[in-house]
C-alpha positions, -999 to 999 in steps of 0.1 A, spaced: 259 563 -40 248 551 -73 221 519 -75 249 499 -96 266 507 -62 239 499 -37 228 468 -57 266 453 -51 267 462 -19 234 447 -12 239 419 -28 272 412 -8 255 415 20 231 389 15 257 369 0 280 371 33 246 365 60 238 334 40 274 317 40 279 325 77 244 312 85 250 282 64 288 276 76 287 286 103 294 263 137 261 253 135 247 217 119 222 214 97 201 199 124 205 231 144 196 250 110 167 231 102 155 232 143 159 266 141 139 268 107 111 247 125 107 264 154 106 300 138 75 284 113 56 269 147 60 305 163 50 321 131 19 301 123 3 303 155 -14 339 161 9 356 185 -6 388 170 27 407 164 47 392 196 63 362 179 93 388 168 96 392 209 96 349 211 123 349 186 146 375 205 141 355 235 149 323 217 180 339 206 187 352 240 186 318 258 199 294 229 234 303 215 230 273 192 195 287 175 206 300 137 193 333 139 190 335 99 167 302 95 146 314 129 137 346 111 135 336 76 104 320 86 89 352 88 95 357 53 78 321 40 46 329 68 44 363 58 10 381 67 -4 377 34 2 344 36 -10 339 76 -50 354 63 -48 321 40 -33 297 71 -65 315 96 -91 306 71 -75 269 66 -70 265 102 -106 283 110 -121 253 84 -103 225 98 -116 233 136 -155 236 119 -145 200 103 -128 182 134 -147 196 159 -183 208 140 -201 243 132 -210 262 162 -242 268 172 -259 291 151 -234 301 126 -213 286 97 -186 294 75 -201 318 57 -218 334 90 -210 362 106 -201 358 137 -226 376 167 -212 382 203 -216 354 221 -198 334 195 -162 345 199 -148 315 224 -159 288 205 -151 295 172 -119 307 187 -111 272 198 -118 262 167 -96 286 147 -68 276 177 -70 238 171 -71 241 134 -39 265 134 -25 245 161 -25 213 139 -17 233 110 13 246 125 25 214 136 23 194 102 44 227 88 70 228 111 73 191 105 78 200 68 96 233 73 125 213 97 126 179 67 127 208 37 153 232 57 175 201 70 178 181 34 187 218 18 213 227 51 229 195 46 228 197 8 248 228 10 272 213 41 286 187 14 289 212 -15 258 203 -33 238 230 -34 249 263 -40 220 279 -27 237 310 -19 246 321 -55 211 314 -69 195 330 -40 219 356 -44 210 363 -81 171 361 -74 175 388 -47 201 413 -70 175 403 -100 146 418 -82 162 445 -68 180 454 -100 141 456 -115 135 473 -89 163 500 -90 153 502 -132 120 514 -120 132 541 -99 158 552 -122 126 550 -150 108 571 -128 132 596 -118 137 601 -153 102 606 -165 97 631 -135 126 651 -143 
């Protein structure tokens, strides 16, 4: 198959999962729920199980958008989450003060690992919160902008995703060319 032909039938693709997820018989409360509850699960540290929690959720909920639960994942990406453990790891220090014996720019000894810990759980814990308030008022204005026809997020998203994979198809077919 040739990339022109990959490239439309990826973009289809994405085209189609973002209309059904959008039109589907869910409301844009459900969507945005579904958008907040993926980005609490994904900003805690579940270390690699919060995948598992969101098959589960799908499992038990037939109202859970499975598209907005798992585009979290792509917003709290694990380049981003390093970012959200230092935040969260600073915000414990500040709410609940240094632990004995080490700061910030300490390395931690043994004996240190439940208390700063806590702290790095209470940070991201409050951290997660305040985004998954965010995540569901952002995801619910946008689902319910695109419910009443004013926002045709599909086609722009739709163009950014061919766009970059079109660049990204040029540089293969670059490549293939200068190898050959």
């Amino acid at each position: 198959m040739t990339s022109q032909g990959r490239l439309t039938r990826v973009t289809g693709r994405v085209r189609a999962e973002l209309h059904a997820s959008l039109t589907a018989d869910t409301t844009p409360r459900q969507v945005a729920t579904s958008f907040a509850i993926g980005t609490f699960v994904t900003m805690l540290p579940t270390l690699g199980t919060g995948l598992l929690v969101f098959f589960v959720l799908v499992y038990l909920f037939d109202w859970i958008n499975r598209v907005a639960l798992f585009a979290s994942v792509l917003v709290f990406n694990p380049a981003v989450k390093w970012g959200v453990y230092a935040l969260s790891f600073a915000l414990g220090f500040a709410l609940l003060g240094p632990v004995e014996g080490v700061s910030l720019a300490d390395r931690p000894g043994p004996g240190d690992g439940s208390d700063i810990l806590f702290r790095l759980l209470v940070g991201n814990t409050i951290l997660a919160v305040i985004a998954t308030v965010v995540a569901y008022v952002v995801a619910y204005r946008i689902a319910s902008a695109y419910d009443a026809g004013e926002l045709p997020v599909i086609e722009h998203t739709v163009e950014h995703v061919a766009g970059g994979l079109e660049q990204h198809e040029d540089r293969i077919d670059g490549d293939r060319a200068n190898s050959g």
